[in-house]
VMD Tcl script that builds the backbone (N, CA, C; Angstrom):
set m [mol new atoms 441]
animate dup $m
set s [atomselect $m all]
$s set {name element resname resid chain x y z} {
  {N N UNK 1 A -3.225 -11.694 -22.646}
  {CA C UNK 1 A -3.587 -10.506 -21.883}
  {C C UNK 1 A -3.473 -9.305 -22.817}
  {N N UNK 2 A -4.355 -8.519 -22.529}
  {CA C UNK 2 A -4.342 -6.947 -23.597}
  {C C UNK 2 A -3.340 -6.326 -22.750}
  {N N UNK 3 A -2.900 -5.374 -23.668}
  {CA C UNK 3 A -1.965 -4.088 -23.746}
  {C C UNK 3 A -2.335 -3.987 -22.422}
  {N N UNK 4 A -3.420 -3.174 -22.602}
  {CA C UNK 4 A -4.194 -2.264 -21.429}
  {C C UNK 4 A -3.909 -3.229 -19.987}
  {N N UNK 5 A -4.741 -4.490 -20.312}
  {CA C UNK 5 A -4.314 -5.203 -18.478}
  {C C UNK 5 A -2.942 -5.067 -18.502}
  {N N UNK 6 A -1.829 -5.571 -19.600}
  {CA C UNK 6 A -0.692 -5.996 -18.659}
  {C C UNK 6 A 0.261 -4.803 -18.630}
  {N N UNK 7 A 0.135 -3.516 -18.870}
  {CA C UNK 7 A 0.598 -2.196 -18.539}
  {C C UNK 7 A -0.420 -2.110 -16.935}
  {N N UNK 8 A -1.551 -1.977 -16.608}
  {CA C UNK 8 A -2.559 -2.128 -15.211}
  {C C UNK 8 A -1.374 -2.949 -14.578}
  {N N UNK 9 A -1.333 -4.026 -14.990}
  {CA C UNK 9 A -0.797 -5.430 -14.002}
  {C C UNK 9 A 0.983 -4.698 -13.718}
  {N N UNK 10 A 1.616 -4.457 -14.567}
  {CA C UNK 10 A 3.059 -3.850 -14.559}
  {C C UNK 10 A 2.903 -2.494 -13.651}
  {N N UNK 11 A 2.282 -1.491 -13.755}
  {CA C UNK 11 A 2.036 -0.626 -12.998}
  {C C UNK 11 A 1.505 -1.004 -11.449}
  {N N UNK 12 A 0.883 -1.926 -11.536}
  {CA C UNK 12 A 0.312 -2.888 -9.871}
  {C C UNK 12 A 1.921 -3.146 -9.185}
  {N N UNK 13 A 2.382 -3.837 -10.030}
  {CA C UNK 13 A 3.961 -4.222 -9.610}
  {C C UNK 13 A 4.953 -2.885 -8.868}
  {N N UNK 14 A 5.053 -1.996 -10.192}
  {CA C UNK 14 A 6.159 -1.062 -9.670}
  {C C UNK 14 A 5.425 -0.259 -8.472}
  {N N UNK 15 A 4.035 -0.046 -8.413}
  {CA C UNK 15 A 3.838 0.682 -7.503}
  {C C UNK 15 A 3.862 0.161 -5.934}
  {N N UNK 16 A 3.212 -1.718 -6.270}
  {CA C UNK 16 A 3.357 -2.429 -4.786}
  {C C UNK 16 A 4.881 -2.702 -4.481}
  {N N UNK 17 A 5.884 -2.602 -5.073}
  {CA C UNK 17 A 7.421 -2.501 -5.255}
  {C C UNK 17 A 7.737 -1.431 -3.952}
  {N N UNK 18 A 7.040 -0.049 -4.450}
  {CA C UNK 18 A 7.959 0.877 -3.926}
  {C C UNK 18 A 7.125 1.086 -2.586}
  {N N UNK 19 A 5.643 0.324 -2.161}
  {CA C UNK 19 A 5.314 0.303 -1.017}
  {C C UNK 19 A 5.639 -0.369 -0.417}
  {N N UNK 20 A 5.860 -1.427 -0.593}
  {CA C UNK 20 A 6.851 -2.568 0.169}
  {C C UNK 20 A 8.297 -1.933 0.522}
  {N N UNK 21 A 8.981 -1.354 -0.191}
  {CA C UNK 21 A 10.343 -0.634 0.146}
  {C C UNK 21 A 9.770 -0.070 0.824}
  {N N UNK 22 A 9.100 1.334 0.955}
  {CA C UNK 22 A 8.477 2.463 2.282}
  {C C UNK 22 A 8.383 1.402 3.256}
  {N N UNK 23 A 7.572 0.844 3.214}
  {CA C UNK 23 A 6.699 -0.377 4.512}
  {C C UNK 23 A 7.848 -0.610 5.354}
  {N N UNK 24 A 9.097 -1.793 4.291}
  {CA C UNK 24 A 9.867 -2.506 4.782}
  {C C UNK 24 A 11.405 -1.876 5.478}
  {N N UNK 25 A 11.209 -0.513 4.641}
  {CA C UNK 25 A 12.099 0.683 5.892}
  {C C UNK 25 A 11.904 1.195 6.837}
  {N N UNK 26 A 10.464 1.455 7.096}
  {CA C UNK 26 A 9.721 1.685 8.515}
  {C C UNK 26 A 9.774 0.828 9.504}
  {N N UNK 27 A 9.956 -0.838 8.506}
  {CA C UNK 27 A 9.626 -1.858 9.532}
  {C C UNK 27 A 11.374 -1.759 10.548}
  {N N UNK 28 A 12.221 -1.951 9.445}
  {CA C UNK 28 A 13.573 -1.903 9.842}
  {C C UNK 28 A 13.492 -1.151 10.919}
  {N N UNK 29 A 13.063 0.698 10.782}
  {CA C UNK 29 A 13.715 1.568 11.630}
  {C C UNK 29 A 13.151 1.295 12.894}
  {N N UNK 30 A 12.244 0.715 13.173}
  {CA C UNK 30 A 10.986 0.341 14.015}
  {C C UNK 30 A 11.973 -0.880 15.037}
  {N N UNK 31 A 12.154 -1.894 14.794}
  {CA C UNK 31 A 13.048 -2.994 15.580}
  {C C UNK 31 A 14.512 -2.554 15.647}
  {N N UNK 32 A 15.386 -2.105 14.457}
  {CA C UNK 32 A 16.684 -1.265 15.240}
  {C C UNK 32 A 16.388 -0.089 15.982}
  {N N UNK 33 A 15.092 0.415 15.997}
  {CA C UNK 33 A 14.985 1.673 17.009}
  {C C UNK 33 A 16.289 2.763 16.258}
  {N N UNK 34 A 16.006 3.007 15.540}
  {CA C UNK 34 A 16.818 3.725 14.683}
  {C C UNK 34 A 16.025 5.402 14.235}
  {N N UNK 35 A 16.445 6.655 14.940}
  {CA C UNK 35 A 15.691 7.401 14.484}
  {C C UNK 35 A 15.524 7.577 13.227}
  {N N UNK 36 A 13.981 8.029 12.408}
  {CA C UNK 36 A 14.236 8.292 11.010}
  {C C UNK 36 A 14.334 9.826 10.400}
  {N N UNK 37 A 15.537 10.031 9.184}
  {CA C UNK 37 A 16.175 11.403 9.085}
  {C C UNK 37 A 14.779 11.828 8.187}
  {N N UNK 38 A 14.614 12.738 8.676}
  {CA C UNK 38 A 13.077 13.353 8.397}
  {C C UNK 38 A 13.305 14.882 8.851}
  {N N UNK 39 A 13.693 15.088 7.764}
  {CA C UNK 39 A 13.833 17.132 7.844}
  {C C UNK 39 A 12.326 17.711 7.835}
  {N N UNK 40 A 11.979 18.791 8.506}
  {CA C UNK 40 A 11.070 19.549 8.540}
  {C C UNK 40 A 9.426 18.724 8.975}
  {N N UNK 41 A 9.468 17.388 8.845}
  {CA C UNK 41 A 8.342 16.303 9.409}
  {C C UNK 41 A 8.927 16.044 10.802}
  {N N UNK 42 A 7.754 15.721 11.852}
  {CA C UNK 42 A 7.612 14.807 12.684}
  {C C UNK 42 A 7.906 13.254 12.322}
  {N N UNK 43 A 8.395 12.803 11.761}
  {CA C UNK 43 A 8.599 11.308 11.527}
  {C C UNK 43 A 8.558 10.938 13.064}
  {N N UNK 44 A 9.407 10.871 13.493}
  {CA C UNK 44 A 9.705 9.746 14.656}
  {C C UNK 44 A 8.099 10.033 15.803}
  {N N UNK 45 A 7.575 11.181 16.144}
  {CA C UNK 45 A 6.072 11.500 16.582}
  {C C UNK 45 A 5.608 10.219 16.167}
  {N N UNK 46 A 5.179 10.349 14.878}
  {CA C UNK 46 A 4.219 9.308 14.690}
  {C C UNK 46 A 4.439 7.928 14.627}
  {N N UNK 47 A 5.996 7.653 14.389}
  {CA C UNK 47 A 6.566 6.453 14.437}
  {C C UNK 47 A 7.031 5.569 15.409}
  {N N UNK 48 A 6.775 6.418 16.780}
  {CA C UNK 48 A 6.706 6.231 18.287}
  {C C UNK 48 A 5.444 6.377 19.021}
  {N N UNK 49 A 4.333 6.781 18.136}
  {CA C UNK 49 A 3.242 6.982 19.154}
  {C C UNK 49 A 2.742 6.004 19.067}
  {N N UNK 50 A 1.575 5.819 20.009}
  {CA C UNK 50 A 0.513 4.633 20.617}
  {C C UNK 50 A -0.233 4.207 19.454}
  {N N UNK 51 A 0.442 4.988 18.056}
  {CA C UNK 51 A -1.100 4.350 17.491}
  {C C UNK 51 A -0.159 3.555 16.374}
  {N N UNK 52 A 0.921 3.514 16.514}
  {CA C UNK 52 A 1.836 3.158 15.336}
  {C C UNK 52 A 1.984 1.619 15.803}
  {N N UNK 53 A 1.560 0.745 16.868}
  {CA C UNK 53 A 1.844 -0.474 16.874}
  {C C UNK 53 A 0.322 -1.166 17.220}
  {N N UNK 54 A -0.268 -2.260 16.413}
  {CA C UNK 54 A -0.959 -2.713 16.748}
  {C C UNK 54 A -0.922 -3.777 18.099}
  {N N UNK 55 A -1.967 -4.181 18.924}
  {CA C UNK 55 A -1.353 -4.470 20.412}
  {C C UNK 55 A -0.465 -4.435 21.320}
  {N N UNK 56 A -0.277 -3.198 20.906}
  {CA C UNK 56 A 1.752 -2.476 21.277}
  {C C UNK 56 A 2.632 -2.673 21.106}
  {N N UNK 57 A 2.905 -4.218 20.606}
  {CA C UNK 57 A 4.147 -4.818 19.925}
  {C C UNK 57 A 3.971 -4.936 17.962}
  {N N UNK 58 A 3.010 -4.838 17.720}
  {CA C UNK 58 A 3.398 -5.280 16.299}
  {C C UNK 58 A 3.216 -3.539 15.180}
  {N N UNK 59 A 4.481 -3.435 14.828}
  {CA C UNK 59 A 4.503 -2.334 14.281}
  {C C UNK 59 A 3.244 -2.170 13.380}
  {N N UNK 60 A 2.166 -1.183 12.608}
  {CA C UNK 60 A 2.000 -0.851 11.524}
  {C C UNK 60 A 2.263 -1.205 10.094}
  {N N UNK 61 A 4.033 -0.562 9.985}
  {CA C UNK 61 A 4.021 -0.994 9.163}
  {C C UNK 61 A 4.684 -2.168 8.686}
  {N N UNK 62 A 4.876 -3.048 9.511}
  {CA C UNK 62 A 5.125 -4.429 9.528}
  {C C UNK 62 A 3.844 -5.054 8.103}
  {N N UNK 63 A 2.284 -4.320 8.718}
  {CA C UNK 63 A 1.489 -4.968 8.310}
  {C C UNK 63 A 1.003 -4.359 6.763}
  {N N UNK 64 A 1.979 -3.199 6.340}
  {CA C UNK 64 A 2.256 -2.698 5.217}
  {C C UNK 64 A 3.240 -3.102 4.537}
  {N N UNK 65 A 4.337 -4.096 5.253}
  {CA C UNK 65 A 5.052 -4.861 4.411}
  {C C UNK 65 A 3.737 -6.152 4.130}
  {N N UNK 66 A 3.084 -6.678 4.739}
  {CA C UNK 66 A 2.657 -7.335 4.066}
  {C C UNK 66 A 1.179 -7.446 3.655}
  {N N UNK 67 A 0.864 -6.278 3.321}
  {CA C UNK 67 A 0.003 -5.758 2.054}
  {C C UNK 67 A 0.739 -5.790 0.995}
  {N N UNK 68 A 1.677 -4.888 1.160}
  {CA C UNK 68 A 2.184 -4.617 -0.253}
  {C C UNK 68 A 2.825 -5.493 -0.967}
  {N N UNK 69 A 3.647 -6.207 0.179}
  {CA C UNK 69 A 4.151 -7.789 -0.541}
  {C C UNK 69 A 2.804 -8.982 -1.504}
  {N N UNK 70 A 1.535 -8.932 -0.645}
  {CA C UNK 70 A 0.718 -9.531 -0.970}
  {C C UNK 70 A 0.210 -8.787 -2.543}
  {N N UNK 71 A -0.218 -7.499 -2.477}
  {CA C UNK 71 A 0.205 -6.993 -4.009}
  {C C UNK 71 A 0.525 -7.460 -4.999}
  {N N UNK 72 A 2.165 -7.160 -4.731}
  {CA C UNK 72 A 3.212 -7.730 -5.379}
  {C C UNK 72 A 3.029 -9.180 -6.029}
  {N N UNK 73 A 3.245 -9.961 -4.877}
  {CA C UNK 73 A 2.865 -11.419 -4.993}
  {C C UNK 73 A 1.490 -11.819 -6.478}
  {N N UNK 74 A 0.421 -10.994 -6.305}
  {CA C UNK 74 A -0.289 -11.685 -6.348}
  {C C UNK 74 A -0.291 -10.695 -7.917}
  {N N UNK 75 A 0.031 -9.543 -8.490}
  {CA C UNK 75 A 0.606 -8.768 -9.581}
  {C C UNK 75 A 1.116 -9.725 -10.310}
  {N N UNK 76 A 2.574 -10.570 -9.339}
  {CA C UNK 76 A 3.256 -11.113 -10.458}
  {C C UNK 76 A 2.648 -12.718 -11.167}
  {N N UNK 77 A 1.377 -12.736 -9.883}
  {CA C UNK 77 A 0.715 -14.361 -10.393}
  {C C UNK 77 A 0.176 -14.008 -11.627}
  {N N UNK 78 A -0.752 -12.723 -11.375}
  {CA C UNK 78 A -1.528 -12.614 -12.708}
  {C C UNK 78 A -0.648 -11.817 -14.012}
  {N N UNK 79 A 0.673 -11.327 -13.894}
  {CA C UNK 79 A 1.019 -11.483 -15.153}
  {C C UNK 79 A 2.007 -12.622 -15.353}
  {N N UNK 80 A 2.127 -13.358 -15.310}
  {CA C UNK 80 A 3.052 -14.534 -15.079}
  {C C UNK 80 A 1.494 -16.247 -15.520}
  {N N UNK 81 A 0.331 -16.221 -15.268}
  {CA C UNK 81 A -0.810 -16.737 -15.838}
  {C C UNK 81 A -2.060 -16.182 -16.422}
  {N N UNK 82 A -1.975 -14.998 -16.135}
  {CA C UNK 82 A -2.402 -13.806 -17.517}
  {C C UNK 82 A -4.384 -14.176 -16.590}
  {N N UNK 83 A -4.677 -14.708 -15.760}
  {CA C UNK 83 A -5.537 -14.919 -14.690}
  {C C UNK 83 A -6.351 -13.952 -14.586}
  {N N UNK 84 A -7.017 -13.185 -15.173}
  {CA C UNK 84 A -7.570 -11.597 -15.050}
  {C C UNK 84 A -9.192 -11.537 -13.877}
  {N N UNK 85 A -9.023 -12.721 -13.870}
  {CA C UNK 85 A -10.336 -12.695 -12.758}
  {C C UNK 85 A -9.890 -12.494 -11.146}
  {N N UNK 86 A -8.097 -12.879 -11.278}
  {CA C UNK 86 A -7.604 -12.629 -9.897}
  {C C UNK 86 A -7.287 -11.396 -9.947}
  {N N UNK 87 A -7.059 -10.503 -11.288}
  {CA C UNK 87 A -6.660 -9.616 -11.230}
  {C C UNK 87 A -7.908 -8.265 -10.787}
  {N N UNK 88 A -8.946 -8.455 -11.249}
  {CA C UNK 88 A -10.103 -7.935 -10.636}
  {C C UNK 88 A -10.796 -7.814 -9.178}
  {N N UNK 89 A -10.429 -9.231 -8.518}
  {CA C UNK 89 A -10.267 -9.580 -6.750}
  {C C UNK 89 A -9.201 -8.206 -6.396}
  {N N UNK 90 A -8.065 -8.335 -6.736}
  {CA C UNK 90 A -7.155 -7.909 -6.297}
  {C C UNK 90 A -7.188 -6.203 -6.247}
  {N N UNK 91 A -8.108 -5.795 -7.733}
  {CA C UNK 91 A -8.617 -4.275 -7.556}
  {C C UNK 91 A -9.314 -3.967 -6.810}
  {N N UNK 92 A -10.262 -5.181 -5.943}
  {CA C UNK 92 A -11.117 -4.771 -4.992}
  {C C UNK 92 A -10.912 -4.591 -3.765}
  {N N UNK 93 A -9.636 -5.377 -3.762}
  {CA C UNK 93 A -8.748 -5.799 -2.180}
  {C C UNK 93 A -8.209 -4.190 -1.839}
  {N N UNK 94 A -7.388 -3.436 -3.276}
  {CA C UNK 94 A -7.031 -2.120 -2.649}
  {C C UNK 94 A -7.946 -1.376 -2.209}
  {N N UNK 95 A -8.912 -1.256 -2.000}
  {CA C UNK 95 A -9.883 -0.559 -1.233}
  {C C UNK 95 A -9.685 -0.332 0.593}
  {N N UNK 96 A -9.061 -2.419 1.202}
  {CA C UNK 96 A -8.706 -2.049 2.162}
  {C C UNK 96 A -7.580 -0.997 2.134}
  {N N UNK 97 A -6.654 -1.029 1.422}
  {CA C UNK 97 A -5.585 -0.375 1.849}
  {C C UNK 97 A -5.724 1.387 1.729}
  {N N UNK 98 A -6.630 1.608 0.637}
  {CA C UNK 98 A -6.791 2.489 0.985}
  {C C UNK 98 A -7.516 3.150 2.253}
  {N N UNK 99 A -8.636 2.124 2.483}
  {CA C UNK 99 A -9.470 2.887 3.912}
  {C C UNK 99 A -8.683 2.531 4.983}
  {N N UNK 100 A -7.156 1.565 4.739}
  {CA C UNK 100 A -6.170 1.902 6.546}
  {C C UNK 100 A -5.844 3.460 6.107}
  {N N UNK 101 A -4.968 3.711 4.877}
  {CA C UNK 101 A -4.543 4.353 4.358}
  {C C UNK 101 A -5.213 6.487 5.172}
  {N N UNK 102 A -6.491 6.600 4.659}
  {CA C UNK 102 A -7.297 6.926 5.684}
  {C C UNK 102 A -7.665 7.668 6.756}
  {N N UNK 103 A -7.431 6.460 7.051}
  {CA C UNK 103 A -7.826 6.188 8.930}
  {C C UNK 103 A -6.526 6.729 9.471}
  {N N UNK 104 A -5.286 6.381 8.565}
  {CA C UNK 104 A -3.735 6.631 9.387}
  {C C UNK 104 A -3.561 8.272 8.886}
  {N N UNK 105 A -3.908 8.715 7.904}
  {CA C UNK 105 A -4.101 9.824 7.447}
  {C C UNK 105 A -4.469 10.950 8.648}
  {N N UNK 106 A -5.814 10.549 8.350}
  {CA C UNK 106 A -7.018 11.133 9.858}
  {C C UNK 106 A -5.782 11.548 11.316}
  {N N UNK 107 A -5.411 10.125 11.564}
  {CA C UNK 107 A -4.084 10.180 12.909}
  {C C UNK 107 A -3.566 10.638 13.024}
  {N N UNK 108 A -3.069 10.883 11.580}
  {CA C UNK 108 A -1.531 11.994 12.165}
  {C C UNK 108 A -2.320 13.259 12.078}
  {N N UNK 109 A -2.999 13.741 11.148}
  {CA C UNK 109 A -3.191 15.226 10.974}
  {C C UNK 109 A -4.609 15.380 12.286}
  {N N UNK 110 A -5.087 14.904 12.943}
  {CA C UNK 110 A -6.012 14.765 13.755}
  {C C UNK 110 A -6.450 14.413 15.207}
  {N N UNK 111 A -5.328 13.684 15.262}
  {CA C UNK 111 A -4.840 13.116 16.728}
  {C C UNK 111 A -3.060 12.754 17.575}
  {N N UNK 112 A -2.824 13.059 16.639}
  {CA C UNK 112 A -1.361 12.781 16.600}
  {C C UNK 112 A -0.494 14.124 16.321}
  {N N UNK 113 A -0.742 14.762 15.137}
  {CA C UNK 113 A -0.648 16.429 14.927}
  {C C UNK 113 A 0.604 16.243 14.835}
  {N N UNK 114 A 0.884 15.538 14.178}
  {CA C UNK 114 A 2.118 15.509 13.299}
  {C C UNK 114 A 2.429 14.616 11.985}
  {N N UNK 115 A 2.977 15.177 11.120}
  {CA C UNK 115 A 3.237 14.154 9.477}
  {C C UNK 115 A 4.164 13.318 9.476}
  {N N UNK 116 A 4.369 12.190 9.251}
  {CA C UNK 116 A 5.112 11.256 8.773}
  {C C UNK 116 A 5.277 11.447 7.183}
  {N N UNK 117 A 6.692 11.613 6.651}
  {CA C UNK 117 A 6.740 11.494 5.568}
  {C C UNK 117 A 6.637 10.512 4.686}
  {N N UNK 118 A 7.448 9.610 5.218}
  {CA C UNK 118 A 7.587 7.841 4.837}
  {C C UNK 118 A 5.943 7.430 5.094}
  {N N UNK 119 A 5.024 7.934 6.254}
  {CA C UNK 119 A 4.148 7.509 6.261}
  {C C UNK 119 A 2.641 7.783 5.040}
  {N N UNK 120 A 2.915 9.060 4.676}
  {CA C UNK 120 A 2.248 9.844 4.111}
  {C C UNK 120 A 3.032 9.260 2.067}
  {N N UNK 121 A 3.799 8.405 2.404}
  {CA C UNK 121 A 4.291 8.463 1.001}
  {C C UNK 121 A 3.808 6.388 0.676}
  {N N UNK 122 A 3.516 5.699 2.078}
  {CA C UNK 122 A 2.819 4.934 2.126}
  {C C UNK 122 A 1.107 5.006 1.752}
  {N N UNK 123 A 0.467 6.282 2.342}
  {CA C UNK 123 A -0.540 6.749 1.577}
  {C C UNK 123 A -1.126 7.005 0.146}
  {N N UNK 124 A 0.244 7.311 -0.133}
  {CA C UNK 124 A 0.149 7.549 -1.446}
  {C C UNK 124 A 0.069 6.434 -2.326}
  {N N UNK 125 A 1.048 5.665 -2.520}
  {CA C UNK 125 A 0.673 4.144 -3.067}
  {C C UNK 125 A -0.236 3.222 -2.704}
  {N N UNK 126 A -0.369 3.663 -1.764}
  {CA C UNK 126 A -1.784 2.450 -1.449}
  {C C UNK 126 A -3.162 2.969 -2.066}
  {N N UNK 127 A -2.977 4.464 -2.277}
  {CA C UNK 127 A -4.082 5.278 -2.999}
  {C C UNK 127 A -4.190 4.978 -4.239}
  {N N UNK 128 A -2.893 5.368 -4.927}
  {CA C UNK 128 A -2.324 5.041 -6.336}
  {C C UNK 128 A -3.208 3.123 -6.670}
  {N N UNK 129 A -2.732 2.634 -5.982}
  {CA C UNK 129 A -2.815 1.163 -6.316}
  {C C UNK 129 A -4.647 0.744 -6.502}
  {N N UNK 130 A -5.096 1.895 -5.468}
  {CA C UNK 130 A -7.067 1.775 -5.491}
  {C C UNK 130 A -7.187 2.580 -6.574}
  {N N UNK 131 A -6.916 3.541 -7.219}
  {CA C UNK 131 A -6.937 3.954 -8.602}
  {C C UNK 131 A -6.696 3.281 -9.323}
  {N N UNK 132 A -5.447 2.451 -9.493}
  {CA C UNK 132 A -5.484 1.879 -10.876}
  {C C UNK 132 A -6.529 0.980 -10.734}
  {N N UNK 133 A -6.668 -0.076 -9.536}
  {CA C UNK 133 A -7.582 -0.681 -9.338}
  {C C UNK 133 A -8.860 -0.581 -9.809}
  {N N UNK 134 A -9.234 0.535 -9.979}
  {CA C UNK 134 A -10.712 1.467 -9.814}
  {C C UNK 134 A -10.792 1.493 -11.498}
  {N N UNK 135 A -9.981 2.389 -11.881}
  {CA C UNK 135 A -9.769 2.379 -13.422}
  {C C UNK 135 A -9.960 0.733 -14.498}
  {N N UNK 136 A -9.291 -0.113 -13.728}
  {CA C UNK 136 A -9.084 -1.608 -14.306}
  {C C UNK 136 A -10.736 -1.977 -14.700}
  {N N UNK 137 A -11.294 -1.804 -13.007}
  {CA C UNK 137 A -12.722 -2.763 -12.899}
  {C C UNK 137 A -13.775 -1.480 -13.699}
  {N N UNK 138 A -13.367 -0.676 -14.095}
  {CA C UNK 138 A -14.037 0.462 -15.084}
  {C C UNK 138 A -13.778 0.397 -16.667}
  {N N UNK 139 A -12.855 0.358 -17.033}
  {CA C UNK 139 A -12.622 -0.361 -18.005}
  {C C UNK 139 A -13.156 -1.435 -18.439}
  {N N UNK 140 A -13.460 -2.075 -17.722}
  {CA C UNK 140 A -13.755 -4.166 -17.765}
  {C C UNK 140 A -14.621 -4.393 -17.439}
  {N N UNK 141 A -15.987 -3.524 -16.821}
  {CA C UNK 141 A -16.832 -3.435 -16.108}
  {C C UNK 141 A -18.021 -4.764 -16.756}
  {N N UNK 142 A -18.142 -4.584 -17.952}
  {CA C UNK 142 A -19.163 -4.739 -18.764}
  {C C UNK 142 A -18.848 -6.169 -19.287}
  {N N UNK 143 A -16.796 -6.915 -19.201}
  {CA C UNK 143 A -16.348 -7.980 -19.880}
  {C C UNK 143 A -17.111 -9.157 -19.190}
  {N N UNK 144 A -16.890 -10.205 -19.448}
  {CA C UNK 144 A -17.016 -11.622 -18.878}
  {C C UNK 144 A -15.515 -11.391 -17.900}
  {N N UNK 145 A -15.853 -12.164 -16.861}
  {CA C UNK 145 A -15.037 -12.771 -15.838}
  {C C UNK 145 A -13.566 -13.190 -16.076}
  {N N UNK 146 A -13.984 -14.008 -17.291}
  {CA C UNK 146 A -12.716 -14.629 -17.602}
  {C C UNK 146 A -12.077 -13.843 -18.558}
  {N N UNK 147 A -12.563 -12.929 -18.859}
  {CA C UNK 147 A -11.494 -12.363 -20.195}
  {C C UNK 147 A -10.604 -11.632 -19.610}
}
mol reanalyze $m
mol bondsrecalc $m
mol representation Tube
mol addrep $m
C-alpha cells in the first residue's frame, strides 16, 4: 500500500473511531434515559423528539453506531490486507452517511429548531469521512482497480 492510501486508510480509522464514540454515547444516553450535559445547545430537544427514533423505538443513533463501526471494521480490513478496491467501495459508501448526515442537519435547524451538539459533531465526521473518501477516489481516479 502507498504512503498516501495507508495515511487515507489510518485517517478512515481515527475519524470512524471518534464517530462511533459520539454514536455510541448517544446510544447509551438514549436507553439509560440519562439527560445529556449540553451547555448553551438544545441536546436533549432533539434527542427526545419524534424524529430521533426510527419506528419510535430504535434510536438514530444506534444506527450511527453502526455506520461508524462498519467504517471502522471495514478501515481496519483494508489496512490489515492492503485490499484497495474495498477501500474505494467504502469511499463511496460515505456518501450515505453523509446525505443522513444532511437530512438530520436540515431537522434540527428546520423542523426541530434546535442544535444537538453531540449530534452536529456526528455531522461532522461523517462529512470528514465523505471527504477523505472523495479525495482518495480523486487521487486514484485514473489507477486500475486493483492497485
Amino acid at each position: 500500500m502507498t504512503k498516501f492510501r495507508s495515511i487515507i486508510v489510518t485517517l478512515f480509522m481515527i475519524v470512524s473511531f471518534v464517530g462511533l464514540a459520539d454514536a455510541g454515547y448517544l446510544t447509551y444516553e438514549h436507553y439509560a434515559e440519562i439527560p445529556l450535559p449540553c451547555s448553551n445547545f438544545a441536546c436533549e430537544t432533539v434527542t427526545t423528539s419524534e424524529y430521533s427514533v426510527l419506528f419510535g423505538v430504535i434510536p438514530l443513533a444506534l444506527l450511527g453506531v453502526f455506520y461508524y463501526l462498519g467504517v471502522l471494521m471495514t478501515s481496519v480490513y483494508v489496512y490489515l490486507t492492503e485490499k484497495t478496491n474495498v477501500l474505494k467501495v467504502l469511499s463511496l459508501f460515505t456518501g450515505l452517511g453523509l446525505i443522513t448526515s444532511v437530512y438530520l442537519v436540515y431537522l434540527q435547524v428546520s423542523v426541530i429548531h434546535a442544535i444537538c451538539i453531540y449530534c452536529m459533531a456526528s455531522a461532522g465526521t461523517s462529512t470528514l469521512l465523505f471527504v477523505l473518501g472523495m479525495v482518495y477516489l480523486q487521487v486514484f481516479k485514473n489507477k486500475d482497480i486493483s492497485s
